[in-house]
PDB file as gemmi writes it, atoms N, CA and C in Angstrom:
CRYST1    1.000    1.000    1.000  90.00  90.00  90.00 P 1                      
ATOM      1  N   UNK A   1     185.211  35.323 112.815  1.00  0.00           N  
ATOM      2  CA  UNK A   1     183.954  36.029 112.766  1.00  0.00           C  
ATOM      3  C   UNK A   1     183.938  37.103 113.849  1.00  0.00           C  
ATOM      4  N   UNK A   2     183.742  38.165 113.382  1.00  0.00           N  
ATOM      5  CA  UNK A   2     183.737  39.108 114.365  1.00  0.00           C  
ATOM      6  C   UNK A   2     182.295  39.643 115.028  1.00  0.00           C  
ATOM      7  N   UNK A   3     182.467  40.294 116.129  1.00  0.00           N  
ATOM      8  CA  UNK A   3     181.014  40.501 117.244  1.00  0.00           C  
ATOM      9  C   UNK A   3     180.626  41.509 116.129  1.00  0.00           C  
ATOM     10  N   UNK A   4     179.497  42.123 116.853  1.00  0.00           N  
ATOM     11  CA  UNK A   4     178.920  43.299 116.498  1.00  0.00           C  
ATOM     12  C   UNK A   4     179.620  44.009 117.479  1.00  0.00           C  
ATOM     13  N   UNK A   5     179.635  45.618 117.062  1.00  0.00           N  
ATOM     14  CA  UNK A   5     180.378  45.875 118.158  1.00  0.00           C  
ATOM     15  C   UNK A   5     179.003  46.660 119.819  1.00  0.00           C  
ATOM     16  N   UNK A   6     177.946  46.193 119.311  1.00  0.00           N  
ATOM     17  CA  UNK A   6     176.535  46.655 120.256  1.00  0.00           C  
ATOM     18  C   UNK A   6     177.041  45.223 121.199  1.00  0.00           C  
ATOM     19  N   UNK A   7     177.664  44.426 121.488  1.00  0.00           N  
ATOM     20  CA  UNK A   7     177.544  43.209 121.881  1.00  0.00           C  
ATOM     21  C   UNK A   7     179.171  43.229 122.763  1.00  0.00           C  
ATOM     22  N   UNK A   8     179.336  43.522 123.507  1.00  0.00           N  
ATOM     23  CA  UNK A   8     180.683  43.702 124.542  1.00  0.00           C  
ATOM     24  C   UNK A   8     180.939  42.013 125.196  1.00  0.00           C  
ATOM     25  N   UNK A   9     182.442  41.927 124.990  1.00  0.00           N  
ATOM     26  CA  UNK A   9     183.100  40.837 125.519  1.00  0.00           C  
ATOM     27  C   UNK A   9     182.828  40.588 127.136  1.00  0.00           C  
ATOM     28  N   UNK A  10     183.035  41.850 127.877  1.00  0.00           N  
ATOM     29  CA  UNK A  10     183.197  41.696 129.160  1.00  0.00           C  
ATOM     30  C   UNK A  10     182.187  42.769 129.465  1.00  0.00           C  
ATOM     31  N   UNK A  11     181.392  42.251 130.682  1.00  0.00           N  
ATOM     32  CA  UNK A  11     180.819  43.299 131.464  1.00  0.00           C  
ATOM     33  C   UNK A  11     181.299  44.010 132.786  1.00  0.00           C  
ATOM     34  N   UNK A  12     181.201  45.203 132.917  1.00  0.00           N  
ATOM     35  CA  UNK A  12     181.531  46.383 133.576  1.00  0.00           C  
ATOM     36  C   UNK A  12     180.947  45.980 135.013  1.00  0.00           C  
ATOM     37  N   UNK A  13     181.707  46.406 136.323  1.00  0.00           N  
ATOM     38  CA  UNK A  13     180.826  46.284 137.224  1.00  0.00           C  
ATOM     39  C   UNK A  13     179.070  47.240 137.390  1.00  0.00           C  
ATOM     40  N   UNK A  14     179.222  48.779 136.351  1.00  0.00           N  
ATOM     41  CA  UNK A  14     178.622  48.967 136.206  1.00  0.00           C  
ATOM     42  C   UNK A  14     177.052  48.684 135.596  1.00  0.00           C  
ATOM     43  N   UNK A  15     177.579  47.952 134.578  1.00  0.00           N  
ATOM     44  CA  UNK A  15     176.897  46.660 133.751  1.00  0.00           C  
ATOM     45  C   UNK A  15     176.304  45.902 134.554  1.00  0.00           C  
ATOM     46  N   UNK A  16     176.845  45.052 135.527  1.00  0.00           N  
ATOM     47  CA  UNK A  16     176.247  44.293 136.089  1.00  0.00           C  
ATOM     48  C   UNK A  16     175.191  44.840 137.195  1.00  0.00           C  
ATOM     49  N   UNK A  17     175.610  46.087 137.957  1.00  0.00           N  
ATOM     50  CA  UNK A  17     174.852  46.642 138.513  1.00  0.00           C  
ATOM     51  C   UNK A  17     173.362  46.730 138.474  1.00  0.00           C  
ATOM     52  N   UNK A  18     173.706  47.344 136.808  1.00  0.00           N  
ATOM     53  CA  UNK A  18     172.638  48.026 135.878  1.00  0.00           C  
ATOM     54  C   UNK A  18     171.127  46.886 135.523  1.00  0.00           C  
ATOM     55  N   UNK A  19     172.014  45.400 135.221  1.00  0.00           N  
ATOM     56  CA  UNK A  19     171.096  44.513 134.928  1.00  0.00           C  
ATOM     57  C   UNK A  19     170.921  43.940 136.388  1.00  0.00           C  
ATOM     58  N   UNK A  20     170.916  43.631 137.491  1.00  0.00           N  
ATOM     59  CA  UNK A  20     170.559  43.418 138.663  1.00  0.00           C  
ATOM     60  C   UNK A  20     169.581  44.100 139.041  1.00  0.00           C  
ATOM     61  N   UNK A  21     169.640  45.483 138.649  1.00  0.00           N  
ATOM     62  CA  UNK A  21     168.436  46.809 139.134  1.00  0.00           C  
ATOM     63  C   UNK A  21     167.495  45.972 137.785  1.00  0.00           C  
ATOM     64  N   UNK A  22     167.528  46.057 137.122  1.00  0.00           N  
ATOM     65  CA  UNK A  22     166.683  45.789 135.612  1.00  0.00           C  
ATOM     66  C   UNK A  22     165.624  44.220 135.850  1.00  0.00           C  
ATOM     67  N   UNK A  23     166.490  43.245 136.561  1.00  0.00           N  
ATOM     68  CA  UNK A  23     165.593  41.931 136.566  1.00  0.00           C  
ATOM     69  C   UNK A  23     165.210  42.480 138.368  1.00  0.00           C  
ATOM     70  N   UNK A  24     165.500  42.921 139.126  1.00  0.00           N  
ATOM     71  CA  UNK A  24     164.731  42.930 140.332  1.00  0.00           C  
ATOM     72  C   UNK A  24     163.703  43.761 139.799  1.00  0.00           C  
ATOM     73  N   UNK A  25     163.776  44.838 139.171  1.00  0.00           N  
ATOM     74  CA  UNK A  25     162.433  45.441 138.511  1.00  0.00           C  
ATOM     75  C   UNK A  25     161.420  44.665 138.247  1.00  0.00           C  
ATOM     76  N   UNK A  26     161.665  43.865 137.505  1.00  0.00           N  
ATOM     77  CA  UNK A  26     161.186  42.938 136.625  1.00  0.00           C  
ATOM     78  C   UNK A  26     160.173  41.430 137.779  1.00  0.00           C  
ATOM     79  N   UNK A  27     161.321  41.059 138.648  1.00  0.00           N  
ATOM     80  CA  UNK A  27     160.817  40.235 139.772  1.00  0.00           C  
ATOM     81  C   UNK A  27     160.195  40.891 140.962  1.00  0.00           C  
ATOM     82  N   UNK A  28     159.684  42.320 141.164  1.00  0.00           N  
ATOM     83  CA  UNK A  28     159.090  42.474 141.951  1.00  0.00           C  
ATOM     84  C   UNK A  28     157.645  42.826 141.197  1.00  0.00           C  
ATOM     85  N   UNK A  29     156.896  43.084 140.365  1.00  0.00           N  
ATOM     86  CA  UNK A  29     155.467  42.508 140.306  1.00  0.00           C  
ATOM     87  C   UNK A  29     155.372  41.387 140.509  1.00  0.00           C  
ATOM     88  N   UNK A  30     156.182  40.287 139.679  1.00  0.00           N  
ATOM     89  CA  UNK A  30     155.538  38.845 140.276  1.00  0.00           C  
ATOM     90  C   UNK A  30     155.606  38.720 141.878  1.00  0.00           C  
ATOM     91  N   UNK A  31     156.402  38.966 142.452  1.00  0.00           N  
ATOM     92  CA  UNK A  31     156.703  39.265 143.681  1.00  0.00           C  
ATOM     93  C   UNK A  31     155.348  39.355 145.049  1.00  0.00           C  
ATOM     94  N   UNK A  32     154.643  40.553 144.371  1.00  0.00           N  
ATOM     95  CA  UNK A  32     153.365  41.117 144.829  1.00  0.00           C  
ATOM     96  C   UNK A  32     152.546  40.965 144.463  1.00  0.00           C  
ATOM     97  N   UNK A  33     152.342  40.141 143.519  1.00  0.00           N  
ATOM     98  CA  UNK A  33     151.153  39.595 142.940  1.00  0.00           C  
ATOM     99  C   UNK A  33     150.767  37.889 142.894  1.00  0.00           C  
ATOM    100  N   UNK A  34     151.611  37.472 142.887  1.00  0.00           N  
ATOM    101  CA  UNK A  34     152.103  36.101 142.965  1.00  0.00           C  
ATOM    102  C   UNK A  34     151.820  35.432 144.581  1.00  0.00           C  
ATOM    103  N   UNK A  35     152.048  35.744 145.466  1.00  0.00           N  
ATOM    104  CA  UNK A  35     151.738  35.846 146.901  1.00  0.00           C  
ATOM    105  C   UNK A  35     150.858  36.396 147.431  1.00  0.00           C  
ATOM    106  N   UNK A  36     149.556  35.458 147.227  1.00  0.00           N  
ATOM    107  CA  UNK A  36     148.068  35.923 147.043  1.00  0.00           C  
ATOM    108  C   UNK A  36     147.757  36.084 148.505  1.00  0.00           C  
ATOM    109  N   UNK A  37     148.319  35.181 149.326  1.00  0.00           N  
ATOM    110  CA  UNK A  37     147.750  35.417 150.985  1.00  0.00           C  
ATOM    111  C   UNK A  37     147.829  37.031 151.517  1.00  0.00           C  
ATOM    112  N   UNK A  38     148.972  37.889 150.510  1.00  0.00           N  
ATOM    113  CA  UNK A  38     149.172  38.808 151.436  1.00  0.00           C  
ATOM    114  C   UNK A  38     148.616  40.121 151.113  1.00  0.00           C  
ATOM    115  N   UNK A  39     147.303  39.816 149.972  1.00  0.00           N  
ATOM    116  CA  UNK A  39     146.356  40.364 149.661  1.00  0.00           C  
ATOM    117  C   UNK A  39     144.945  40.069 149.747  1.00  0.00           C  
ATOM    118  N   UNK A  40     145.222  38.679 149.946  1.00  0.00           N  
ATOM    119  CA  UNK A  40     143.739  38.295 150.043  1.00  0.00           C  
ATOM    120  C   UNK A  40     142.823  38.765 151.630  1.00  0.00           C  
ATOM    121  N   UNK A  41     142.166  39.739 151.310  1.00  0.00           N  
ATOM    122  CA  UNK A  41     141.436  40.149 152.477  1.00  0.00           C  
ATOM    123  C   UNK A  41     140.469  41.100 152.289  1.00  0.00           C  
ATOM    124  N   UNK A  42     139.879  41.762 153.132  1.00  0.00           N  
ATOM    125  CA  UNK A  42     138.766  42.738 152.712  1.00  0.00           C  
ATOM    126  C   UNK A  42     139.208  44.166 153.276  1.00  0.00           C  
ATOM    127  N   UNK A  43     140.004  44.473 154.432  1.00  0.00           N  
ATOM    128  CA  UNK A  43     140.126  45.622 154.986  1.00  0.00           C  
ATOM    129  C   UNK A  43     141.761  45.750 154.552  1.00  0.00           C  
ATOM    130  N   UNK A  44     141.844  46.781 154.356  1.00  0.00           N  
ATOM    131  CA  UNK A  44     141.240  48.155 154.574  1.00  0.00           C  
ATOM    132  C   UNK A  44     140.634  48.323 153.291  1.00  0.00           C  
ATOM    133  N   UNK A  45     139.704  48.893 153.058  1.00  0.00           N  
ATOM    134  CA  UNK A  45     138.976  49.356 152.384  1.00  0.00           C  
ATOM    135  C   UNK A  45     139.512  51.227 151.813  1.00  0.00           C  
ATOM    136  N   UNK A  46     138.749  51.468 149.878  1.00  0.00           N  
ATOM    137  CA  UNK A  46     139.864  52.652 149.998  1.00  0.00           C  
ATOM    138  C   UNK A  46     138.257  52.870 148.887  1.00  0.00           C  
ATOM    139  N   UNK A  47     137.568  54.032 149.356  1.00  0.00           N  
ATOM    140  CA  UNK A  47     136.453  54.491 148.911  1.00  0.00           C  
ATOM    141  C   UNK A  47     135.289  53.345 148.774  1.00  0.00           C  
ATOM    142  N   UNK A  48     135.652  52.257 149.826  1.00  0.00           N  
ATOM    143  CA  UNK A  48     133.970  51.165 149.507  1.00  0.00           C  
ATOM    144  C   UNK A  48     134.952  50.219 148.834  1.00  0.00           C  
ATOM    145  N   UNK A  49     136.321  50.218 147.954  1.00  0.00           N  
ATOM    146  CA  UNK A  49     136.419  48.808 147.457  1.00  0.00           C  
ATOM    147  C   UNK A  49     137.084  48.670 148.270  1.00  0.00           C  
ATOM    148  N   UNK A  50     137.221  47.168 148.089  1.00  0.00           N  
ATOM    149  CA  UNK A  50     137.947  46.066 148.989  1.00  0.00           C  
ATOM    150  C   UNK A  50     139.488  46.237 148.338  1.00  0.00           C  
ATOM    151  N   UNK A  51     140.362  45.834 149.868  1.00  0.00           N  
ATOM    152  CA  UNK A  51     141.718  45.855 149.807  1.00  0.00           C  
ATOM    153  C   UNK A  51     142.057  45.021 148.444  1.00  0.00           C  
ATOM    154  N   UNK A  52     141.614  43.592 148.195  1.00  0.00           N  
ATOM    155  CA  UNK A  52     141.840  42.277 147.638  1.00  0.00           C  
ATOM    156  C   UNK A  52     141.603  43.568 145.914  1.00  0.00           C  
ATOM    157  N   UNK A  53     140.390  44.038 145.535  1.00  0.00           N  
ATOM    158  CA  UNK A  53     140.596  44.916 144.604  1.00  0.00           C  
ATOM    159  C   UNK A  53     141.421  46.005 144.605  1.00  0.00           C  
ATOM    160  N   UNK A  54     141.853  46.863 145.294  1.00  0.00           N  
ATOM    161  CA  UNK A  54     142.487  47.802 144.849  1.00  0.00           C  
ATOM    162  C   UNK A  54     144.007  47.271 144.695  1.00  0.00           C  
ATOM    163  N   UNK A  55     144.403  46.759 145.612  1.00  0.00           N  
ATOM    164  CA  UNK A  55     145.953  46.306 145.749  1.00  0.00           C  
ATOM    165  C   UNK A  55     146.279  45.725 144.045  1.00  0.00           C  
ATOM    166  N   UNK A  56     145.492  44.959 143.330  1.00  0.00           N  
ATOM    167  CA  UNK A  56     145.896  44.067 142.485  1.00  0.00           C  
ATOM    168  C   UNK A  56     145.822  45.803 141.372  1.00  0.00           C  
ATOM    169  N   UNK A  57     144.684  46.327 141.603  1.00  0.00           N  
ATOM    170  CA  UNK A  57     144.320  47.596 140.274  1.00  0.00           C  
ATOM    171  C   UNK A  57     146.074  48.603 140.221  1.00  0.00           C  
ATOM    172  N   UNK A  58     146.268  48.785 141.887  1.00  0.00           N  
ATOM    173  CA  UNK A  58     147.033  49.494 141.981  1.00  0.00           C  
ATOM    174  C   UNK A  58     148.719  48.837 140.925  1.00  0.00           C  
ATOM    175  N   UNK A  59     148.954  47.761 141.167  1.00  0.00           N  
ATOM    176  CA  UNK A  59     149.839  47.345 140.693  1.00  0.00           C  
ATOM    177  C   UNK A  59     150.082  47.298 138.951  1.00  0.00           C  
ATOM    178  N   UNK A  60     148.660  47.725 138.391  1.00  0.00           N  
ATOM    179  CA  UNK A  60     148.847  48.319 136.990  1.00  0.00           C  
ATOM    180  C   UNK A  60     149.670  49.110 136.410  1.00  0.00           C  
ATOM    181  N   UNK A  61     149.600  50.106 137.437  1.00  0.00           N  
ATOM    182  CA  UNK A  61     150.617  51.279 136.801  1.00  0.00           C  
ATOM    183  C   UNK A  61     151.380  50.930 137.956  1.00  0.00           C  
ATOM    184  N   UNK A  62     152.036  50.188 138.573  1.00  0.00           N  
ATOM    185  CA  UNK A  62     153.447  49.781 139.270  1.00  0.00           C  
ATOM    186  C   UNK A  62     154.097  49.262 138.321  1.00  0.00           C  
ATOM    187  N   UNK A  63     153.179  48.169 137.436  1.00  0.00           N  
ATOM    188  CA  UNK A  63     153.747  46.785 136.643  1.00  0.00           C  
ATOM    189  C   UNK A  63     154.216  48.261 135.272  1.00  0.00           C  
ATOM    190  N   UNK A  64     153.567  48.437 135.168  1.00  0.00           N  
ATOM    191  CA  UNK A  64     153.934  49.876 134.213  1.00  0.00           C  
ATOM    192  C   UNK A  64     155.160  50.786 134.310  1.00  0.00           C  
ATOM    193  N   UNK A  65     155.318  51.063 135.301  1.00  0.00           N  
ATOM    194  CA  UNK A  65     156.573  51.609 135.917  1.00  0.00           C  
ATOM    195  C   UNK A  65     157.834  51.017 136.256  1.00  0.00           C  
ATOM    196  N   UNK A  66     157.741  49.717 136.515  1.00  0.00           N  
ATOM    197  CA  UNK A  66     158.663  48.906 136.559  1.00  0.00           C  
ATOM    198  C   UNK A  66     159.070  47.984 135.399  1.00  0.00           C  
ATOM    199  N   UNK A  67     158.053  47.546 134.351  1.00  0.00           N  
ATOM    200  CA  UNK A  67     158.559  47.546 132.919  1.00  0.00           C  
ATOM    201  C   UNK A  67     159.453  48.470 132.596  1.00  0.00           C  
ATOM    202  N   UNK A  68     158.928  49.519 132.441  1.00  0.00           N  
ATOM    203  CA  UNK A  68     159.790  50.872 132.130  1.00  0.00           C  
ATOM    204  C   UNK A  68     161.218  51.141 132.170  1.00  0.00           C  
ATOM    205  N   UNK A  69     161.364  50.855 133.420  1.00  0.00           N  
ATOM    206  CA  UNK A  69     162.910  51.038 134.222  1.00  0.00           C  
ATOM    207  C   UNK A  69     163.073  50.005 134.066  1.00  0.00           C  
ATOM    208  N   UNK A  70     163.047  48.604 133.503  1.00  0.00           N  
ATOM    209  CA  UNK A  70     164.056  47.767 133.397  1.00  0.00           C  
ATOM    210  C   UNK A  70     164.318  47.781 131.968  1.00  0.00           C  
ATOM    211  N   UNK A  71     163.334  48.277 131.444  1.00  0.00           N  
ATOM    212  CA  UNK A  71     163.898  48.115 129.737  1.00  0.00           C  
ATOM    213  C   UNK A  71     164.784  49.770 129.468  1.00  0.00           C  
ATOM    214  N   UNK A  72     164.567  50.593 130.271  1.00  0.00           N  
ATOM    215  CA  UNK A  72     166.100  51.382 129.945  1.00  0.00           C  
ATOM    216  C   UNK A  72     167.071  51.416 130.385  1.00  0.00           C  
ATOM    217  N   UNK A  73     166.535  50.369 131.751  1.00  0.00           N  
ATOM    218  CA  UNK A  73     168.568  49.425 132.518  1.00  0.00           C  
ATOM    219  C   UNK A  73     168.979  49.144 131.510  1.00  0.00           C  
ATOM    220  N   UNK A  74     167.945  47.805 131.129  1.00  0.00           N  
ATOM    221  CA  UNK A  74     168.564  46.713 130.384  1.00  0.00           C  
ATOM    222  C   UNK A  74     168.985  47.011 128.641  1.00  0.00           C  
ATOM    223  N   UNK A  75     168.228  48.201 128.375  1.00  0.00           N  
ATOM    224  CA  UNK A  75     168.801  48.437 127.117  1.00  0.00           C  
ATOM    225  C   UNK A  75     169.837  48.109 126.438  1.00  0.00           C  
ATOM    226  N   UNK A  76     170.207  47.706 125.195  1.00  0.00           N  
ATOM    227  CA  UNK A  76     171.458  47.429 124.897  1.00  0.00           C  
ATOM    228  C   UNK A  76     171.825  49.394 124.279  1.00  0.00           C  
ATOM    229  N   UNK A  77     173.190  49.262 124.393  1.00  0.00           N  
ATOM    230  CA  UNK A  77     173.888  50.568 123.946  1.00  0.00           C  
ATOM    231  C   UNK A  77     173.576  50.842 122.740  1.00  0.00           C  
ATOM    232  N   UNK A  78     173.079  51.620 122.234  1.00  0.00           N  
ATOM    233  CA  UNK A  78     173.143  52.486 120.687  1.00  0.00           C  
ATOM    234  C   UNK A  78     174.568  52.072 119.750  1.00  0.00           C  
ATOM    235  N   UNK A  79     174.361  51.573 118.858  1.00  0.00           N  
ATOM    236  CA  UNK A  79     175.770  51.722 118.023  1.00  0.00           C  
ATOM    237  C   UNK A  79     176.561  52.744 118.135  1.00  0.00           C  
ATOM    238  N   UNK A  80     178.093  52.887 118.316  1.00  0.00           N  
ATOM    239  CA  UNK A  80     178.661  54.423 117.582  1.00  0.00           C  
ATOM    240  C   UNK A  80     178.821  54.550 119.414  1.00  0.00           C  
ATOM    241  N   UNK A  81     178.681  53.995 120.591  1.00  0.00           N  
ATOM    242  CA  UNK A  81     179.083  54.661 121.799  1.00  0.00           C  
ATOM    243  C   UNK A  81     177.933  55.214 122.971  1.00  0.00           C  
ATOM    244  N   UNK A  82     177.623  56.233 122.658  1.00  0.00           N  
ATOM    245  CA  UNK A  82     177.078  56.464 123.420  1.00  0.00           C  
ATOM    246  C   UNK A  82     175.084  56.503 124.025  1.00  0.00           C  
ATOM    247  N   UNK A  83     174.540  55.969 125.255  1.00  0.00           N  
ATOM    248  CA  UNK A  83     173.270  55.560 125.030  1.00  0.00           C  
ATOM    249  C   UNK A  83     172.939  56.604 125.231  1.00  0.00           C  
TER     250      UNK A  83                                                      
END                                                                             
């Protein structure tokens, strides 16, 4: 039975690189969000809201940005060669 050929025997050191950058992407929202002590507080304050609110709002479009870049690390290759 043969692979597909989107599906490689061996990975590249590049490869591995690539998915290391892709799951630390991935493990740093939980990271900062998950480790509530080091948000939970009231100062500094950023227009009247509280630190404890903005820090978590801000990480919306972090968690957004860092989805992003791990799903075009982690992409698998296009058929035919090249991504």
């Amino acid at each position: 039975m043969a692979l597909p050929e989107t599906m490689p025997l061996t990975r590249t050191g590049a490869g591995r690189a690539r998915r290391r950058a892709g799951v630390l992407l991935l493990l740093l929202p939980v990271a900062g969000l998950v480790w509530v002590p080091l948000y939970a507080r009231d100062e500094p304050r950023l227009f009247g809201v509280p630190f404890f609110y903005w820090y978590q709002l801000a990480w919306v479009g972090l968690c957004i940005a860092c989805m992003a870049g791990a799903a075009l690390l982690l992409r698998s290759p296009a058929p035919g060669g090249s991504t």
